[in-house]
KEMARTOR-417943 format. One line per 10 residues: number of its first residue (from 1); their letters; for each residue x, y, z of N, C-alpha, C. Coordinates in nm, 4 decimals. Last residue first. Example, Ala and Ser with C-alpha at 12.3 -4.5 7.8 and 13.67 -1.06 7.14 Angstrom:
<pts>
2 = sa = 1.2850/-0.2250/0.7080/1.3670/-0.1060/0.7140/1.2900/0.0030/0.7870 ~ 1.3190/-0.5690/0.7800/1.2300/-0.4500/0.7800/1.3200/-0.3300/0.7800 $
</pts>
This chain:
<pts>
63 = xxxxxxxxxx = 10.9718/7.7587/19.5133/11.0323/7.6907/19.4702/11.0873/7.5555/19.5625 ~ 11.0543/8.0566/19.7448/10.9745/7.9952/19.6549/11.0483/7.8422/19.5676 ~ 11.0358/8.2006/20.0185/11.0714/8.1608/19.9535/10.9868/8.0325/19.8264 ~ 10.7945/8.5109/20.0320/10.8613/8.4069/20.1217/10.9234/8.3107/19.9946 ~ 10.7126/8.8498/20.1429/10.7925/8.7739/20.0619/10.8101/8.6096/20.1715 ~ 10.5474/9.1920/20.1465/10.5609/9.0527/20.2250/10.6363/8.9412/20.1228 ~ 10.4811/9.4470/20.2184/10.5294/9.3994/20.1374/10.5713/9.2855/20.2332 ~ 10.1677/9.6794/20.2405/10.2846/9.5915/20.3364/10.3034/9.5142/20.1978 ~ 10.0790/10.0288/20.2007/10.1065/9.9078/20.1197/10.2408/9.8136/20.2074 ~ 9.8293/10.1805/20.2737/9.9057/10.1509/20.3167/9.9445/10.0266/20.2339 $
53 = xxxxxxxxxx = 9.6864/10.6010/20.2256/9.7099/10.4427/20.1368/9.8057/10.3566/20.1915 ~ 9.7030/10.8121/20.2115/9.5326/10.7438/20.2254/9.5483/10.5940/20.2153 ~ 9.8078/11.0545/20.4034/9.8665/10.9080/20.4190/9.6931/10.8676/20.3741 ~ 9.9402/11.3929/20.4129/9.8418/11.2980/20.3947/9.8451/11.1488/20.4188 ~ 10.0670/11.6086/20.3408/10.1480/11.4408/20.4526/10.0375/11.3597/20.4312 ~ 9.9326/11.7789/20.2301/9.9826/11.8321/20.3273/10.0562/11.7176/20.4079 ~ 9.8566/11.5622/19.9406/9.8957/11.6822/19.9568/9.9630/11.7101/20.0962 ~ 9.9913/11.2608/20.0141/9.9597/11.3060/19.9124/9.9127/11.4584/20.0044 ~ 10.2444/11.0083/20.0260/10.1415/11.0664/20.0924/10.1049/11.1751/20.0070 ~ 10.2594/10.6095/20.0313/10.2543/10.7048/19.9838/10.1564/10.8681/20.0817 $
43 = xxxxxxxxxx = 10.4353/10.3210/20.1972/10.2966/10.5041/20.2970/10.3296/10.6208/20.1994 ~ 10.4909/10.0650/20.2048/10.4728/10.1224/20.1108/10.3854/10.2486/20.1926 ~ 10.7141/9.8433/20.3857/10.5739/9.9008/20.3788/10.6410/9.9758/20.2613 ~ 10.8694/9.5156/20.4415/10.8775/9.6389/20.4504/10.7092/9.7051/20.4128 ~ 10.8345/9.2455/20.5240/10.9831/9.2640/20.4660/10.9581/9.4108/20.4679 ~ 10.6778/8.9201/20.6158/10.6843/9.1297/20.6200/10.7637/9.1657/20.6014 ~ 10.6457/8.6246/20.5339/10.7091/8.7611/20.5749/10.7083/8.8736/20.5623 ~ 10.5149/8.3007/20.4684/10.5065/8.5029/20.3789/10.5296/8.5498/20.5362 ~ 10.4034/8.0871/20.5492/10.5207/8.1198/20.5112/10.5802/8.2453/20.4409 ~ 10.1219/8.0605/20.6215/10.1943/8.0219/20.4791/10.3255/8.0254/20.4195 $
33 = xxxxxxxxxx = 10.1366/8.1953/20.8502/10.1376/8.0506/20.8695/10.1713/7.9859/20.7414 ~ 10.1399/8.4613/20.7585/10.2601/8.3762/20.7712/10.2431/8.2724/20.8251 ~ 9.8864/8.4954/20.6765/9.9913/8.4822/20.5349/10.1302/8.3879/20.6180 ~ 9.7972/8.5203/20.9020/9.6852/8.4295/20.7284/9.8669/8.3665/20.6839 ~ 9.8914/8.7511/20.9893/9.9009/8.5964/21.0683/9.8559/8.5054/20.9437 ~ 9.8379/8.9904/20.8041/9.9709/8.8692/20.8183/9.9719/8.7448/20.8797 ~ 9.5302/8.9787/20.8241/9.5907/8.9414/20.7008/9.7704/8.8683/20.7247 ~ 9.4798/9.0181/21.0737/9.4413/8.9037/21.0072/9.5210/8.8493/20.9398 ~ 9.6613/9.2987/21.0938/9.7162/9.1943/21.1707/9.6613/9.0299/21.1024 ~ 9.5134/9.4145/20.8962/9.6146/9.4088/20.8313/9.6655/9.2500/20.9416 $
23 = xxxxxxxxxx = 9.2494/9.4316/21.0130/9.2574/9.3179/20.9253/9.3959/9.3358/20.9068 ~ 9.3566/9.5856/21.2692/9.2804/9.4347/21.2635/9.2688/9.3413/21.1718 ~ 9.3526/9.8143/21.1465/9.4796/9.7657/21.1340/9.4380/9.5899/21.2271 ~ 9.2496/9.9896/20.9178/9.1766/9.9120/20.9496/9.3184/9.7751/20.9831 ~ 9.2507/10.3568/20.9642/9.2901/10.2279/20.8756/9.2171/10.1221/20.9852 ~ 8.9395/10.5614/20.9640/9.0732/10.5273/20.9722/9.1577/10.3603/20.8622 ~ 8.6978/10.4812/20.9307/8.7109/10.5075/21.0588/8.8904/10.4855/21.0445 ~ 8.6440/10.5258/20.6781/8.6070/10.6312/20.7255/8.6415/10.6084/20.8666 ~ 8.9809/10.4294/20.5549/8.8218/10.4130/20.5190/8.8144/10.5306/20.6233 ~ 9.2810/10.4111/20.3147/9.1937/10.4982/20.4487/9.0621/10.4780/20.4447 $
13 = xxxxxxxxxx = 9.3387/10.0764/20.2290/9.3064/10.2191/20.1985/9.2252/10.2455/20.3691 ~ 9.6149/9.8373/20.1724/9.5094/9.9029/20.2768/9.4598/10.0548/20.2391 ~ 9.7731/9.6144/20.0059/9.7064/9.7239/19.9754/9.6284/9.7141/20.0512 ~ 10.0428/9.4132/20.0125/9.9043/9.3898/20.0318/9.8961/9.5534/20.0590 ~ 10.2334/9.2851/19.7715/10.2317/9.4178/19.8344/10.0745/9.3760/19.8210 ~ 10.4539/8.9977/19.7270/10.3235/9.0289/19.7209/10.3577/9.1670/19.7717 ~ 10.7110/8.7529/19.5902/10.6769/8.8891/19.6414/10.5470/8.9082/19.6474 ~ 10.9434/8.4741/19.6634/10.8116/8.5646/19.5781/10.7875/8.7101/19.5996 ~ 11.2736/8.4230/19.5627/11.1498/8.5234/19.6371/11.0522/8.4634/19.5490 ~ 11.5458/8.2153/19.5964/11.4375/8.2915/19.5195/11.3570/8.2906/19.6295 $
3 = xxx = 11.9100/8.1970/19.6324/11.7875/8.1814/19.6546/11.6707/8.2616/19.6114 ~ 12.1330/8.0672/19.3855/12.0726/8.1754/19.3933/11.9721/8.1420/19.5456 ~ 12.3941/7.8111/19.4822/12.2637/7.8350/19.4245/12.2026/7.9615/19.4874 $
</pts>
């Protein structure tokens, strides 16, 4: 038998004091007492390297 995912990508934007990596930590401990894993990121960048945008990808089994 296959095993199955879910998937989520939690979305962080640049605010004015930077990122806001307190809630990202919130946000995974939240998630992995639920059983959601960090599996990789998303760091689009935009003109000179820029970075405004952080996307964590998190997965746990489903079903």
């Amino acid at each position: 038998m296959a095993h199955r995912f879910e998937h989520r990508v939690l979305k962080y934007s640049y605010g004015w004091k930077g990122f806001d990596y307190s809630q990202m930590e919130a946000d995974l401990a939240e998630l992995g007492a639920e059983g959601w894993e960090a599996v990789g990121t998303i760091v689009p960048s935009v003109g000179a390297g820029q970075t405004i945008e952080i996307g964590l990808i998190v997965k746990r089994a489903s079903g």
